[in-house]
N, C-alpha and C positions, 0 to 999 in steps of 0.2 A: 668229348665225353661219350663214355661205353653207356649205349641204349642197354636197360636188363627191360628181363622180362615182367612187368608189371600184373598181368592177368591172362587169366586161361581160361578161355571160354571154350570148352569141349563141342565138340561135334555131336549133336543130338540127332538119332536114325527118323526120320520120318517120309512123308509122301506129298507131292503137288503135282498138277497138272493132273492129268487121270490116270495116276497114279504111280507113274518114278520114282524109282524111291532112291531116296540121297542122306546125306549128311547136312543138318544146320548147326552151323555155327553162329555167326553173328544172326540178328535177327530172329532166334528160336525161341525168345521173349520179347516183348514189344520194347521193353527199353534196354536191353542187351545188345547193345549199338554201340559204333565207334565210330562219330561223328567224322567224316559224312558217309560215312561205308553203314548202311543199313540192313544190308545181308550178304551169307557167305552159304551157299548150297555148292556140295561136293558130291556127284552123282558118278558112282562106281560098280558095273558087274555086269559078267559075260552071261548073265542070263536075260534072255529077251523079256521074260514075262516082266523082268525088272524095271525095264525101260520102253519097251516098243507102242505102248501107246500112247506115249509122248507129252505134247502140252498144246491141246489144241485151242482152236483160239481164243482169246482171253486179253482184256483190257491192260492199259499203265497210263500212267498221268504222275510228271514232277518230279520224274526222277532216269537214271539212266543203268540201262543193264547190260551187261558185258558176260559175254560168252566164253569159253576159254574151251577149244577142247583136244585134249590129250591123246584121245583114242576113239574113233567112229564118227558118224556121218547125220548130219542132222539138216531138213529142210528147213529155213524160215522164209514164209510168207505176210503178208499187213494188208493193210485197208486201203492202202496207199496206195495199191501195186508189185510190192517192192517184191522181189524173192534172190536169194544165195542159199548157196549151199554152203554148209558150216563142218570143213571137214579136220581129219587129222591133222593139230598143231597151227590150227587155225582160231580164227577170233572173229565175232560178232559185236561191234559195241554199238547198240542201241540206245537215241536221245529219246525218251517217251518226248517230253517236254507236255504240250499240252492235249494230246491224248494220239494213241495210238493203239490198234487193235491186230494181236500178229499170234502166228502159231509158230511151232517150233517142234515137226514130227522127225522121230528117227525115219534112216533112208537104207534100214539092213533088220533083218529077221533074224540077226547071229551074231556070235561074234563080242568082243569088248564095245561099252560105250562108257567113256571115264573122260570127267574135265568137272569145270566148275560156273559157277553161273552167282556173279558181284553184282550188287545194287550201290549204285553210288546216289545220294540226295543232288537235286539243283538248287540250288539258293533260289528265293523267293524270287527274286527277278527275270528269271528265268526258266520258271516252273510253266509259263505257258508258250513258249516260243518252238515253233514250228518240230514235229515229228520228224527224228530221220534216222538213217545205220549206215554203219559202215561195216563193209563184208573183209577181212583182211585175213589174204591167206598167206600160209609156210613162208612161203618162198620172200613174205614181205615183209617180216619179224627176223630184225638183225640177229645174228644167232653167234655169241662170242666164245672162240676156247682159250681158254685162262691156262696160265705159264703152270699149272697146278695139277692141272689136267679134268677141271672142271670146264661148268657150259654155264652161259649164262644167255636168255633171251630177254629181248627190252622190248615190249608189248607197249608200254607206256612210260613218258618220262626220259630220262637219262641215264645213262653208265657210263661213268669214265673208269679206264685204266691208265696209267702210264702216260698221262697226258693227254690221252686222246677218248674224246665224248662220243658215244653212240646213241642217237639218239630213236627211239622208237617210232612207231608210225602212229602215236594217239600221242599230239599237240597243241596247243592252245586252249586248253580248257579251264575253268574258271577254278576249282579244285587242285590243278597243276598233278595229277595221279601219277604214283608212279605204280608200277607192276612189273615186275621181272621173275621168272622164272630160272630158279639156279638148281646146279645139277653137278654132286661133287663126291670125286672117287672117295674110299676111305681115309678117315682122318686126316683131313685138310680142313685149314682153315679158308674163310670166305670174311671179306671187310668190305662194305660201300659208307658211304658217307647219304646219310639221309638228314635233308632241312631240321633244326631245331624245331621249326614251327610246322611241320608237319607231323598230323595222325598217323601211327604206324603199328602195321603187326605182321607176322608171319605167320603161314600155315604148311606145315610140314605132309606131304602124303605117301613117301616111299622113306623106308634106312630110320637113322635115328641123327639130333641136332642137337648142341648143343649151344646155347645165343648167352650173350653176357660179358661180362668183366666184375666180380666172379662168375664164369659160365654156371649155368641151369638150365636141365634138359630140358625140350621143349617136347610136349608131347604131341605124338601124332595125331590127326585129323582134329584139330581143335587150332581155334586163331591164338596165339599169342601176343597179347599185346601188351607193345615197347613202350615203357616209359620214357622218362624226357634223355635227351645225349642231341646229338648228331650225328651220332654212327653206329653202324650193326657192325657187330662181331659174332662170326658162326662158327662150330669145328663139327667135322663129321664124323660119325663114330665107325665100327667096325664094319658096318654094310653101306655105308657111304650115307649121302641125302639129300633128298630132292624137295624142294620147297617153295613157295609162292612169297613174294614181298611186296607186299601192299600199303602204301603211303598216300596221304592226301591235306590240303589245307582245311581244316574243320570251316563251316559255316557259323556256327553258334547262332544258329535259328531255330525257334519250335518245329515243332516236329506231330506232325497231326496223322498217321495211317489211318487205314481201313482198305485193307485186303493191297490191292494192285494200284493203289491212288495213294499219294506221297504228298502234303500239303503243308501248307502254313498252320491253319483254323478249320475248326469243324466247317465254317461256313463254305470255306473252298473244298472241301471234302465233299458235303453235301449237293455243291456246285457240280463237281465230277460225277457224280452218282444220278445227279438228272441228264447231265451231258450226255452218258453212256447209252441212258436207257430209254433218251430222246431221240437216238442215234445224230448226235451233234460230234459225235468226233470224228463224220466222215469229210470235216474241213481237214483240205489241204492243208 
């Protein structure tokens, strides 16, 4: 069964950290969510003033955020100790779980900086277990070219072609994400098979897409999200199209924000909020 496109949550311009400015999509209302994906920032443009001072340091708790980036150099540091450098075609996925305090400066005064930065929910049981990242560069994101003359990269999750499974470098997580990155000359079709029981949407950032059975185009810098099927169908139009695909097992658990803290109930909200400013998240 052909996944269509069920809703469009456009890309809204706005600012975070001291002051980057990006695209929100999911997240750009408080209940504008697609269980468990809580937000979708798309940060694009060769102008420094844009991006250069960065996201300096700044709280999370209960949730897990994923760096994705396409073009330019970004330091992350924590409380922890931890530091990577987050560069071209490279990935950051960070567990807050139960608090973590990190920054995230650019590392270039010029130049593109373009990629995307995912909030995924942790189910309750695991909204306080231990703080950590993984730094995953180019060279360690399978990078497939398709008999079409397309690319596809597996960030997370699986891709099979022709028999054969590639699997990503972000496994065993409670959610099972997928994330792939597809990258397709003009007008070609693109097909994966995504779980029935998986939350799913696309985000398109280059060309034009069309997703469906009846296809319907999918508009750029905005998430589309797939209603129910098993399977994505994509065709690319006259300037080709490049696109993000983002899958996940929903939690169907309350859902409690306030800023960078992700929880159950206000009470653990409130919990986070003394934690922070008692300086208690500098537990290991």
């Amino acid at each position: 069964m052909i996944r269509n496109i069920q809703t469009v949550i456009p890309g809204v311009a706005t600012s975070d950290g001291a002051g980057v400015k990006l695209r929100r999509s999911l997240g750009g209302q408080q209940q504008v969510r697609l269980d468990p994906f809580l937000m979708l920032d798309e940060f694009s443009s060769n102008d420094p003033n844009d991006y250069v001072a960065g996201f300096p340091a700044h709280p999370h708790r209960g949730f897990e955020t994923v760096t994705y980036m396409l073009e330019g150099h970004m330091l992350h540091e924590d409380h922890l100790g931890n530091q990577g450098h987050l560069k071209t075609g490279g990935v950051q996925w960070m567990t807050a779980g139960r608090g973590i305090i990190h920054s995230e400066m650019p590392q270039q005064v010029s130049g593109a900086m373009r990629g995307f930065q995912l909030w995924i929910n942790l189910p309750a049981v695991e909204k306080m277990k231990p703080a950590g990242y993984k730094d995953i560069q180019v060279e360690d994101i399978p990078k497939l070219s398709l008999a079409n003359g397309g690319s596809v990269k597996v960030i997370a999750g699986s891709y099979k072609e022709e028999g054969n499974e590639v699997q990503g470098p972000i496994q065993g997580i409670t959610t099972s994400p997928l994330f792939l990155d597809v990258h397709l000359p003009p007008n070609t079709e693109f097909e994966h098979h995504i779980p029935k029981e998986l939350n799913a949407f696309i985000y398109v950032y280059e060309g034009d897409l069309e997703v469906g059975g009846p296809m319907r185009p999918a508009p750029k810098q905005a998430a589309s999200v797939l209603g129910d099927g098993d399977r994505l169908k994509a065709k690319s139009g006259e300037s080709g199209a490049q696109f993000i695909v983002l899958a996940a097992l929903p939690l169907h658990e309350p859902i409690v924000q306030y800023g960078p803290f992700v929880m159950n109930t206000r009470a653990e909200i409130e919990q986070a909020i003394s934690d922070y400013q008692n300086n208690r998240f500098v537990v290991a």
